[in-house]
Wavefront OBJ file of the C-alpha trace (Angstrom):
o trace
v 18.583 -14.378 1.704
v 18.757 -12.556 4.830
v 15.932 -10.514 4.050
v 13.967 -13.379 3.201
v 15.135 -14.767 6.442
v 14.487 -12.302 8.721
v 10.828 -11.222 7.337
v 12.029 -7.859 6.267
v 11.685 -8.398 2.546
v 8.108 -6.665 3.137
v 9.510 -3.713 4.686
v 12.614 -3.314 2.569
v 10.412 -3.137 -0.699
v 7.920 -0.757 0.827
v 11.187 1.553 1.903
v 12.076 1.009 -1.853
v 8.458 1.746 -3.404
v 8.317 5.053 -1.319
v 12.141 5.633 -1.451
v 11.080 5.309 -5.229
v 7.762 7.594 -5.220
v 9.375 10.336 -3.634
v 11.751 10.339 -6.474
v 8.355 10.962 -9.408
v 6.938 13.982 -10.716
v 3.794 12.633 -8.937
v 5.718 13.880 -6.161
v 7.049 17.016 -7.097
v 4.217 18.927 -8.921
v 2.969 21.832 -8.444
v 0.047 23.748 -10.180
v 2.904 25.976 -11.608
v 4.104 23.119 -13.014
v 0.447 22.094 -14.671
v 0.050 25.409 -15.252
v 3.189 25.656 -17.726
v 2.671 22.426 -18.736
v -0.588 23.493 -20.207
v 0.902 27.047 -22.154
v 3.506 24.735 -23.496
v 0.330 22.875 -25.044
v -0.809 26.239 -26.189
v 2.088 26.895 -28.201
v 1.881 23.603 -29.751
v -1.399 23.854 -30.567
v -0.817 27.497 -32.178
v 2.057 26.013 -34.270
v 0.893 23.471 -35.698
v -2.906 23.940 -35.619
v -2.840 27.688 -36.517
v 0.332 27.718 -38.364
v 1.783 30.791 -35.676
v 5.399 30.328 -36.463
v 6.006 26.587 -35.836
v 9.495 26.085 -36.598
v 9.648 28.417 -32.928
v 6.319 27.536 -31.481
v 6.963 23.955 -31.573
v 10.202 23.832 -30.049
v 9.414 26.335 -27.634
v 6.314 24.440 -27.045
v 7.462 21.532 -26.095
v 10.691 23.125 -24.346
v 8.560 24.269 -21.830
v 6.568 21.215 -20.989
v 10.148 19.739 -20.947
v 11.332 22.491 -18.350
v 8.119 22.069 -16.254
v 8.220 18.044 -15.812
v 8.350 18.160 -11.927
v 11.515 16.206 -10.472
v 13.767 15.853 -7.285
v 16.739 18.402 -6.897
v 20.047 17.666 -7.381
v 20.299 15.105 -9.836
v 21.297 17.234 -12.115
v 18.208 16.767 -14.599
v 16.784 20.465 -14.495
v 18.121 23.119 -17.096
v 19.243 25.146 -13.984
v 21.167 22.399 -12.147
v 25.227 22.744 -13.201
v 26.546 20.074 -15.157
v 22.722 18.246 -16.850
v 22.618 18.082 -20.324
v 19.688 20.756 -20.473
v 22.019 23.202 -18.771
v 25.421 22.736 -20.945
v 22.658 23.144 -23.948
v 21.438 26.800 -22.265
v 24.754 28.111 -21.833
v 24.886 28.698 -25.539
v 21.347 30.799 -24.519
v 23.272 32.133 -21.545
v 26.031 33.331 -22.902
v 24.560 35.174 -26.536
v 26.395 31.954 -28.474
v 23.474 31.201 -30.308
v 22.180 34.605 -31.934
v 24.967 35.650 -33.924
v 24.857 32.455 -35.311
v 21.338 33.096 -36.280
v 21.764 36.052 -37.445
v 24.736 34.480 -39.699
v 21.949 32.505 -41.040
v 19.496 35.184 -41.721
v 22.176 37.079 -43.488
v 22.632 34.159 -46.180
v 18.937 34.452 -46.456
v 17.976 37.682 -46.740
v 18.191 40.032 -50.185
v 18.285 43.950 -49.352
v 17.546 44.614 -53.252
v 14.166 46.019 -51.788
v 16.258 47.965 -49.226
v 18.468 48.912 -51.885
v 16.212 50.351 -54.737
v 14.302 52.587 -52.749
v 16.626 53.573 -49.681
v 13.768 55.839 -48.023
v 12.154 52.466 -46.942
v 14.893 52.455 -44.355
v 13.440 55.216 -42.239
v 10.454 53.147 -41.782
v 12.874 50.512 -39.927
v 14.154 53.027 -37.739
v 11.013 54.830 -36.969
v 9.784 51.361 -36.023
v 12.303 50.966 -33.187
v 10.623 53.717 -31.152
v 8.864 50.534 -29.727
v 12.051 49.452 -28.193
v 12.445 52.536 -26.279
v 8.835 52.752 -25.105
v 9.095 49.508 -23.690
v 12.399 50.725 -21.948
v 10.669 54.016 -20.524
v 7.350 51.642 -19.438
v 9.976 49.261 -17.749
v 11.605 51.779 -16.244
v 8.063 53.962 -14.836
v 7.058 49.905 -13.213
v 10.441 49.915 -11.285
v 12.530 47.619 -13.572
v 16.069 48.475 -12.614
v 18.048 50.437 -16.065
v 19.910 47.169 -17.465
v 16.357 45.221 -16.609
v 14.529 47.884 -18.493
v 16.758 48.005 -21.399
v 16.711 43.656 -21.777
v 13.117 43.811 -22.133
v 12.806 47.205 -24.676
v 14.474 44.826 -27.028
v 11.358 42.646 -27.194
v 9.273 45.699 -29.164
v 11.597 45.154 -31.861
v 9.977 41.608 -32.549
v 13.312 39.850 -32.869
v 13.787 37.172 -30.730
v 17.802 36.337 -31.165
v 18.835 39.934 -30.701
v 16.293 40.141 -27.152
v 18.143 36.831 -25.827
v 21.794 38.316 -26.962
v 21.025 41.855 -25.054
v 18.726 40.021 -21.819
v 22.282 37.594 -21.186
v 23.885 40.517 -21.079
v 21.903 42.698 -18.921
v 19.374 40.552 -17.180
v 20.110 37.218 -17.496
v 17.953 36.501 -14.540
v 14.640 37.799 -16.685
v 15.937 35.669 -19.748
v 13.107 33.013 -19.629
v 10.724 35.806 -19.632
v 11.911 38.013 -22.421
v 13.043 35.489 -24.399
v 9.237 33.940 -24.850
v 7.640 36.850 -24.722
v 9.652 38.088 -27.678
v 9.410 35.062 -29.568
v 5.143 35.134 -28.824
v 4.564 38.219 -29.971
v 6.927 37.587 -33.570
v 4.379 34.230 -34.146
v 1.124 36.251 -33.303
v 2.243 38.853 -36.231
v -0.278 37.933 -38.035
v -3.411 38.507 -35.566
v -1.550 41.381 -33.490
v -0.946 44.179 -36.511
v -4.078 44.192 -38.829
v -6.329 45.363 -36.621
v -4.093 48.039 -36.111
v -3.072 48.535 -39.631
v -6.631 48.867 -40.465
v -7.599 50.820 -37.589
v -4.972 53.738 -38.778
v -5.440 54.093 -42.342
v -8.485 55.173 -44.945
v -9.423 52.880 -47.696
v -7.962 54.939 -50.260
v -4.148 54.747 -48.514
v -4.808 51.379 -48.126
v -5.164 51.077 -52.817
v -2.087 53.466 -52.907
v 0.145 51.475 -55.692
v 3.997 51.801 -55.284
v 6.536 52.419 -58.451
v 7.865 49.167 -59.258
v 11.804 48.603 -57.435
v 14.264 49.358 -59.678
v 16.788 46.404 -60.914
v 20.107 46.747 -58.006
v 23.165 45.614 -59.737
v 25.585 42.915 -58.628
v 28.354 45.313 -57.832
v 25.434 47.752 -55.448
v 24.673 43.980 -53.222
v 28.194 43.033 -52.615
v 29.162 46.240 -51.467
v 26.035 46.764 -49.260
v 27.394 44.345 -46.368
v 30.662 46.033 -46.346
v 29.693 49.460 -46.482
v 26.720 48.557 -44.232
v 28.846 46.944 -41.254
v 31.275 49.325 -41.427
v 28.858 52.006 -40.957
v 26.759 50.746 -38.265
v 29.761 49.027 -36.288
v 31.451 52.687 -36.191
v 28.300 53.847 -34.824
v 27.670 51.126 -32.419
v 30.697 48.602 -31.977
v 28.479 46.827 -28.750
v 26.482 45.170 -31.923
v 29.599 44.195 -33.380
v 28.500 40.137 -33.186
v 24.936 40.431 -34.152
v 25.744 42.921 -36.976
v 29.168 41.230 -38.422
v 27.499 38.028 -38.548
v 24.648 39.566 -40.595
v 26.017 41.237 -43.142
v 28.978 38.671 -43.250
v 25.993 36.146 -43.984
v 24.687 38.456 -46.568
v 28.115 38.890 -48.554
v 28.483 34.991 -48.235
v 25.287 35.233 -50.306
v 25.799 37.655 -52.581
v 29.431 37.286 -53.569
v 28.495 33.949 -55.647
v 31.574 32.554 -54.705
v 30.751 31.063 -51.863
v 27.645 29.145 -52.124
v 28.334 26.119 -50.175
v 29.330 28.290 -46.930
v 26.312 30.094 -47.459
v 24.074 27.246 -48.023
v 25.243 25.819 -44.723
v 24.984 29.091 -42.970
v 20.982 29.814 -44.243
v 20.308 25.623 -43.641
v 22.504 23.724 -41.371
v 23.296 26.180 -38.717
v 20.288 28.660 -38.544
v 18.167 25.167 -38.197
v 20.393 23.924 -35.274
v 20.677 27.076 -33.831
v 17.066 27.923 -34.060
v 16.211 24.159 -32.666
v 18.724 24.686 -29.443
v 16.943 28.116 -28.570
v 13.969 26.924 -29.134
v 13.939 23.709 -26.469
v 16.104 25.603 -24.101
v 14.234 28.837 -24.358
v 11.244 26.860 -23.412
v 12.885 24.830 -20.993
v 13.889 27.749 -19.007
v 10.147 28.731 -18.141
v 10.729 26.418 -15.186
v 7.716 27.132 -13.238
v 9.655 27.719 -9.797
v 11.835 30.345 -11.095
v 9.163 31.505 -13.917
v 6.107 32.637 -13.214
v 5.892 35.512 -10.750
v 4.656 39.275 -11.282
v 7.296 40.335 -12.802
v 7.115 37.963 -16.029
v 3.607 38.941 -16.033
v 4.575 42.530 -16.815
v 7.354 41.395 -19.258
v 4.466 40.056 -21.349
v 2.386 43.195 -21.137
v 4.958 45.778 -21.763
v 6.028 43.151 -24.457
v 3.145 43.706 -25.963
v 2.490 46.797 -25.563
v 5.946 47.902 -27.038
v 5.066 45.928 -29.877
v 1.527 47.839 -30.939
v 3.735 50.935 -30.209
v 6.325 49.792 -33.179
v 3.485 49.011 -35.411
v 1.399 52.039 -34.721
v 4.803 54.413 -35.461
v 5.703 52.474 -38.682
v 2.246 53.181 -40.354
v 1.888 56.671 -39.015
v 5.482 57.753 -39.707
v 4.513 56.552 -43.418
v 1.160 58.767 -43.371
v 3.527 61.353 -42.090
v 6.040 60.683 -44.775
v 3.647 60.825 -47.557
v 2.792 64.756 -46.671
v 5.736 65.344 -48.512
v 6.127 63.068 -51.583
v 4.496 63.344 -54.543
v 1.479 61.578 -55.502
v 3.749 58.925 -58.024
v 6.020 58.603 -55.106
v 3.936 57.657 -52.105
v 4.221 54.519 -50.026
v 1.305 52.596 -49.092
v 0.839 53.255 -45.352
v 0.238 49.085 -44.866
v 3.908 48.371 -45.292
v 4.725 50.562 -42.395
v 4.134 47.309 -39.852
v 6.963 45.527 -41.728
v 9.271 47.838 -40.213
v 9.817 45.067 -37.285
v 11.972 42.525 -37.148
v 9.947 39.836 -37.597
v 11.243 38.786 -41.234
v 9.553 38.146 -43.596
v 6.222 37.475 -41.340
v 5.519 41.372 -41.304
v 6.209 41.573 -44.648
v 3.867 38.925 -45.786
v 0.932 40.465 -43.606
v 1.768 43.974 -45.333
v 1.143 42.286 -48.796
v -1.932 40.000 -47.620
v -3.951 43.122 -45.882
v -3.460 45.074 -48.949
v -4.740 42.239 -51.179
v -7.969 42.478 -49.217
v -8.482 45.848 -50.725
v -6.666 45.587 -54.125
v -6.468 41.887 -55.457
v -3.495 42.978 -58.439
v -1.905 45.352 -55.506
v 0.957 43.139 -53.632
v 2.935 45.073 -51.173
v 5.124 42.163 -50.630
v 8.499 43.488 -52.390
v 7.789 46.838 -51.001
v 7.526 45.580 -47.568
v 10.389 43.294 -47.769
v 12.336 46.849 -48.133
v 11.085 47.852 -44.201
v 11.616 44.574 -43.225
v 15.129 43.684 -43.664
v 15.848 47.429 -42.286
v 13.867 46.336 -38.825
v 16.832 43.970 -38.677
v 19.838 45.698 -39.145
v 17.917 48.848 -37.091
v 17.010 46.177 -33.351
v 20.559 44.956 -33.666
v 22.004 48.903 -33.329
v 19.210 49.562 -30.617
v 20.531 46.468 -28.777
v 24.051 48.220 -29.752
v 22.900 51.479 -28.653
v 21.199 49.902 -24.850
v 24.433 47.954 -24.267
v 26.560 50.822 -24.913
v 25.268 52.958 -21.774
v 23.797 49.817 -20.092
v 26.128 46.864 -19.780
l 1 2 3 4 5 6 7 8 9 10 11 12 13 14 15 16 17 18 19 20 21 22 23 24 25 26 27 28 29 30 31 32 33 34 35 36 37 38 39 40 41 42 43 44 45 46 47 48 49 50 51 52 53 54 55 56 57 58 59 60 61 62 63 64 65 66 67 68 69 70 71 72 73 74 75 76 77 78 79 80 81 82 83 84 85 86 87 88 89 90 91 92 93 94 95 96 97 98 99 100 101 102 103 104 105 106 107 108 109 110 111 112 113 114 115 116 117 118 119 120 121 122 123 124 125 126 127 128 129 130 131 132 133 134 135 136 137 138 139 140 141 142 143 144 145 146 147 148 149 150 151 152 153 154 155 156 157 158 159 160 161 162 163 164 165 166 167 168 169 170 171 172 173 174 175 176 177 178 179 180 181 182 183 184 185 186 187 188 189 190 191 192 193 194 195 196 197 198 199 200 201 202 203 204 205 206 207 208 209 210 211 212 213 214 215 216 217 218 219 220 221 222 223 224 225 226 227 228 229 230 231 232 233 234 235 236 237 238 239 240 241 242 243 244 245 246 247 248 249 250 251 252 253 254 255 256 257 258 259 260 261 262 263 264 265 266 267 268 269 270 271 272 273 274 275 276 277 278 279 280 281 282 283 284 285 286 287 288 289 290 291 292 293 294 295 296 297 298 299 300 301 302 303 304 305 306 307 308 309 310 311 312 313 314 315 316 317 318 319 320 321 322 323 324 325 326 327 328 329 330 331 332 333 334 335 336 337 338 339 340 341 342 343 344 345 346 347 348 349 350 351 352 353 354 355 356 357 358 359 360 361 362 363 364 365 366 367 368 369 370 371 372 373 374 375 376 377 378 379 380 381 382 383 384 385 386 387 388 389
């Protein structure tokens, strides 16, 4: 009433309006913030359009037009602001809770009878970690400090969980960065390695056909995990959660005992898991903390780590093959699978060779490779931590 009384209703819903304006994104935005807003879009548009991974395109997608909604500091809203929702969500990002869950998950999924029947396949996984290390040498030659260098080698190894577990450890700060780039480059599998698997190999290595895998026995996949972790934890006890929760996944699987724990593990918590990452991940591409130079060459040594891994895992099999006989060669196009990115590689192994050989699928050979890129960028996040962290 006294407003009304005095005349200063006008004024006191003008000082309300702007009071009220100030508070928008109308406000607040920037043409960083359009700017992310409009990847995010991208990503969407890959994922569901183009099919690019969309169980992480989409989340990431629309993480990052989340992150990039422009707002007023400090009411607690933005992923980086202590104590909003967005930020409680991240910590599981921040602090590597969310990987070895994943990689629980993948575990229950995976089958190593591939790996298992022809256990030369696993050389292909390591030789395709050389990526990593490239991408750590590159970091290091463009003035990335060690730890910084080391957080985004991971990303040649195509495996998103394992780059956000080693970047919260040694560069938290670059997280955003690696953490998309990493999970980019495993959804543009597809268009990224035929080019160059047809680029490095003849026609005729391209028709080579592989000896059928041999059956693996019960007894050969339930000791795998145990022999497995014990072996590469001994080596390198810094992967100790990415690689316990793998192969523990994996016996969970293949004990037969314990189906409902590992239905949940390969279902209910790799889908959560894989959801939280995925809008947080996105969300942390804030555009006034993300885009600057430096996440500019993140992406390119990103990527250029990655055509490193693929290049060595097809010419370490044409190397391979110098000295096998002619029954035992491997077909040079399952040397891309020898990245993490499971089964994606795989599958673009087997759908490249069809091109050339309709009755020829790679896609059991490849799966051999494959699973071995796994196990091999979790102990080359073990090895960086161990003289890194």
């Amino acid at each position: 009433m006294n407003i009304l009384a005095t005349g200063g209703f006008v004024e006191f819903m003008s000082t309300q309006l702007l009071q009220f304006l100030h508070y928008t994104g109308f406000a607040n935005v920037t043409w960083g913030h359009i700017i992310m807003i409009l990847i995010g879009m991208i990503f969407i548009y890959l994922g569901i359009k183009k099919e690019f991974e969309p169980l992480l395109l989409v989340p990431i997608g629309f993480g990052i037009i989340v992150g990039n909604i422009p707002f007023f500091p400090g009411l607690k809203t933005g992923i980086y602001e202590s104590g909003s929702v967005l930020n409680i969500l991240y910590h599981g990002v921040q602090n590597g809770w969310y990987p070895p869950l994943i990689f629980l998950g993948i575990g229950a999924m995976t089958d190593f009878s591939a790996l298992l029947s022809n256990p030369k396949l696993m050389l292909i996984g390591a030789a395709a970690q050389i990526g990593i290390f490239a991408a750590y040498i590159g970091a290091l030659a463009l003035g990335f400090s060690p730890a910084e260098a080391g957080a985004i080698g991971i990303i040649g190894g195509a495996d998103g969980p394992t780059a956000i577990f080693i970047s919260s450890k040694l560069a938290p700060d670059l997280m955003g960065a690696i953490a998309v780039s990493a999970y980019s480059y495993m959804a543009l599998v597809p268009v990224i390695q035929p080019p160059i698997m047809r680029l490095l190999t003849t026609d005729k290595e391209r028709r080579i056909r592989m000896k059928a895998p041999r059956q693996v026995s019960k007894l050969e996949k339930i000791l795998f995990p145990i022999i497995g972790f014990l072996f590469c934890a001994f080596i390198v006890p810094t992967g100790l959660p990415l690689l316990g929760m793998l192969f523990f996944g994996n016996l969970l699987k293949e004990s037969g005992v314990t189906k409902r724990l590992s239905e949940v593990a390969s279902n209910a918590v790799i889908n959560t898991c894989t959801l939280l990452i995925g809008i947080t991940v996105g969300a942390s591409t804030q555009a006034t903390t993300f885009l600057s130079g430096r996440s500019v060459l993140i992406f390119a040594l990103g990527a250029c780590s990655f055509i490193v891994a693929t290049t060595v895992g097809v010419l370490f099999v044409k190397f391979f093959n110098l000295f096998l006989k002619d029954e035992n060669k491997i077909n040079p196009l399952i040397g891309n699978s020898g990245v993490s990115a499971v089964p994606d590689s795989a599958r673009v192994s087997n759908s490249v060779g069809l091109e050339y050989d309709k009755t020829n699928y790679l896609l059991q050979h490849a799966m051999g490779p494959n699973v071995a890129g796994v196990v091999g960028s979790a102990v080359a996040a073990g090895i960086l931590l161990s003289f890194l962290y």
